[in-house]
N, C-alpha and C positions, 0 to 999 in steps of 0.2 A: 779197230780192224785187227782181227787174229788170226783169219780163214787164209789161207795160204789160195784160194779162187779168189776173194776178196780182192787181196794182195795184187794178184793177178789182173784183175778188172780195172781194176783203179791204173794203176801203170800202164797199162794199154791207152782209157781214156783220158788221162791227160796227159796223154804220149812222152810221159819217162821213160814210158820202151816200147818196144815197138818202131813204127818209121817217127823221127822224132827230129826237132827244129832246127836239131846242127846240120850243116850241112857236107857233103862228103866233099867238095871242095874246100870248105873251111878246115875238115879234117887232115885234107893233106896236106895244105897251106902248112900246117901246124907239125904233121908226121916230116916235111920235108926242112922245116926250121929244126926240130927236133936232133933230125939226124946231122946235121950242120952244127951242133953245138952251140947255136943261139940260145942265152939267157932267158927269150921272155919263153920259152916251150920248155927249156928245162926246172922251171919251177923250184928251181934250191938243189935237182940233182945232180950227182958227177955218177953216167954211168958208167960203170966197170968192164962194159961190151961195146964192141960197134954196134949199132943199129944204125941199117940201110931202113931206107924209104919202105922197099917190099918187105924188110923184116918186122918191121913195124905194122905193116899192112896185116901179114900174119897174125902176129901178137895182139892185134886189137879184134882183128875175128875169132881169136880163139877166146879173147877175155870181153868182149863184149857183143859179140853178133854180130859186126860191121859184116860187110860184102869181102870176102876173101880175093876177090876179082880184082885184078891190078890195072884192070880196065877200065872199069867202073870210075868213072870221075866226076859224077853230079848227082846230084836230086839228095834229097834225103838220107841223113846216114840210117841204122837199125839198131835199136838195141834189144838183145833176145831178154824176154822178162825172165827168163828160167832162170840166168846168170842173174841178173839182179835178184830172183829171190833165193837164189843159193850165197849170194856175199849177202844180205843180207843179213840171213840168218848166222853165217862168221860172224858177221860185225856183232848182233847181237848176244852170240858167245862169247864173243870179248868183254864188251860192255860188262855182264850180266859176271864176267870173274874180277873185273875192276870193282865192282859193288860187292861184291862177296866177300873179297882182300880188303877192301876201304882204301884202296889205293889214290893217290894224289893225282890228278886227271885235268889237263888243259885240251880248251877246246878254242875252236879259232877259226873264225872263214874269212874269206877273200870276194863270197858271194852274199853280204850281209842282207843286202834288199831280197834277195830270193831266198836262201834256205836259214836265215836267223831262228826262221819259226819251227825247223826241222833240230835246229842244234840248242835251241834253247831249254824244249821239254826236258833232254838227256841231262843239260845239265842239273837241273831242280832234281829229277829224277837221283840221280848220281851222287846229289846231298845232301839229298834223302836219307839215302841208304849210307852217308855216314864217311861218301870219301870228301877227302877238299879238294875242290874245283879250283885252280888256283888261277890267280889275278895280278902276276908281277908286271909291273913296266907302265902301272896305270897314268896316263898324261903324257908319256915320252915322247918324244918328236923322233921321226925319221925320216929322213930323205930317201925317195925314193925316184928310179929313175924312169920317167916316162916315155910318151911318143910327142909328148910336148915341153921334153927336158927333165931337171932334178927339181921334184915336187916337194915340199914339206908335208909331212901328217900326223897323227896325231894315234896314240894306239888307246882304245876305250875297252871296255866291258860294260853291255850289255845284256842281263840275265845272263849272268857268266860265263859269256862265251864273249872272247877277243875279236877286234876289227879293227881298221884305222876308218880315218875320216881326216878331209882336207885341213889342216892348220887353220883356221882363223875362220872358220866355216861353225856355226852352230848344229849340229844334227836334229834332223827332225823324225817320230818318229815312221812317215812312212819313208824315208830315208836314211836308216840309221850309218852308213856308212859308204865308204867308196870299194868300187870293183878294184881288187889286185892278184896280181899272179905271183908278186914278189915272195921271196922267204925271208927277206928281213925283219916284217914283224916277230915270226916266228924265233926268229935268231936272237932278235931283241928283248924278248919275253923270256926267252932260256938263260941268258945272261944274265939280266937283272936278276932271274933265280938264283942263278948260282952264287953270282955276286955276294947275296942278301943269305948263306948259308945252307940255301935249300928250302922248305923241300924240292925238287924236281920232279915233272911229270914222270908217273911209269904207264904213260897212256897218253898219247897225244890226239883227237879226235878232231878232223878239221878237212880243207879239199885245199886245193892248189898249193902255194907256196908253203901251207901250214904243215900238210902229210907230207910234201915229197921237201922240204927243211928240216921238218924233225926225225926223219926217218934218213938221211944221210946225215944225219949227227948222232945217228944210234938209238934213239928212241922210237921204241913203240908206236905205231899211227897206223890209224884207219878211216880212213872216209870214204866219199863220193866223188864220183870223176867222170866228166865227159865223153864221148866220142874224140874230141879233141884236145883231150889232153892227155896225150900219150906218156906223158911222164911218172904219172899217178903207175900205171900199169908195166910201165919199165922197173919200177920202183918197187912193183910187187913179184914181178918176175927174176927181180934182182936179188931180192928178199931185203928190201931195204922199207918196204910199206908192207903190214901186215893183210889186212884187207883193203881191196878195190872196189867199190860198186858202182859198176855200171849203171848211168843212169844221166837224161838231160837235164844241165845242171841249171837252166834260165828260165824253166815253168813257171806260172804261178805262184807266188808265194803258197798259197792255200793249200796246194798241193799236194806239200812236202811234209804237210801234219802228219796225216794216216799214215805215211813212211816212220815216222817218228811213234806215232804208237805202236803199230807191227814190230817192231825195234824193243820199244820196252816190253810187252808184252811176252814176246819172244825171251825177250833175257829176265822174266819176271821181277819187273822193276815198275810195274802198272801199280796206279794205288787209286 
């Protein structure tokens, strides 16, 4: 997929943008946690600004095409494909100077069951061209805190891209991992870096706790982020996330391929 109509078609049909599966009630559920300084919305950020509810409501129409309307309280959120294919095309400018530099590149989701198959090309692609994808922390246990207390887990690599998965649980692979918003794998993987002398990512690629963790630690990141997860997009408006892209993050696995070619393609990293 290279056509930028392509591009276009494909994200409308299986509604990564456009009116899409989040919902604008879950949105603000999450805009309204956000702006309360709840952990699980803040994703690994400490923002530098207040953000109200309605200033969030702004910032998310302006970076993803939500309904500007503070009225608006149900049905379907929107995401405009324009925005997604203008961050995409950043993302893929970044990518596409990380392979040029040979730069040291960790990638990381929180969405493994949905976009593993989106993050995993990049990484082949990215070591390819000669940068190291790097893999610290492999096997570590982390406690993380859930809605049903402090979990244990397990942090893995998967076609080099980082996830956890529950302690004592064998992964399978149409499950290679569990959902999280935490930033402590991300935190965890950067430590055992440093620990271990380095190298350290100069590119962190990943969504939820991964980009808005390593991007209040200083580091580079870019990925994909929901309707509802305003933190991604505080983070970018913050300048603390390089790129945002708008887009639903709970699609079809299969989905999120063609995103993933457009992406190399774009940053000619296709082979």
């Amino acid at each position: 997929m290279s056509s930028v109509d392509a591009l276009r078609a494909h994200l409308l049909e299986a509604r990564l943008a456009g009116p899409i599966a989040t919902t604008r009630e879950k949105s603000l559920g999450r805009y309204r946690l956000f702006a309360a300084g709840d952990p699980r919305a803040l994703l690994g950020l400490e923002p530098e600004e207040a953000w109200t509810v309605p200033r969030l409501v702004g910032l998310m129409a302006r970076s993803c095409g939500v309904s500007p309307d503070p009225g608006c309280v149900s049905g379907p959120d929107t995401v405009d494909p324009e925005r997604t294919i203008a961050a995409l095309d950043a993302f893929a400018e970044r990518l596409g100077r990380a392979a040029r530099h040979r730069s040291p590149v960790l990638l990381g989701t929180g969405h493994p069951h949905r976009l593993l198959g989106f993050y995993a090309p990049l990484a082949r692609a990215l070591s390819a061209a000669g940068c190291l994808v790097l893999t610290p922390a492999q096997g570590r246990r982390i406690d993380i805190t859930t809605g049903f207390g402090v979990r244990p887990y397990r942090l893995r690599y998967v076609r080099g891209v980082a996830l956890i998965h529950e302690a004592g649980v064998r992964p399978v692979p149409d499950a290679p991992g569990a959902h999280s918003h935490s930033p402590l794998p991300v935190r965890t993987v950067l430590d055992a870096a440093a620990a271990a002398g380095g190298p350290l990512p100069e590119l962190v690629i990943g969504d939820h706790g991964w980009v808005c963790g390593a991007g209040q630690l200083g580091f580079e990141a870019i990925g994909p982020a929901d309707t509802d997860d305003p933190a991604v997009f505080v983070g970018e408006a913050e300048g603390k996330v390089r790129v945002a892209v708008p887009m639903d993050d709970s699609a079809l696995p299969d989905h999120y391929r063609p995103i993933a070619r457009y992406v190399l393609n774009r940053s000619r990293l296709s082979h």
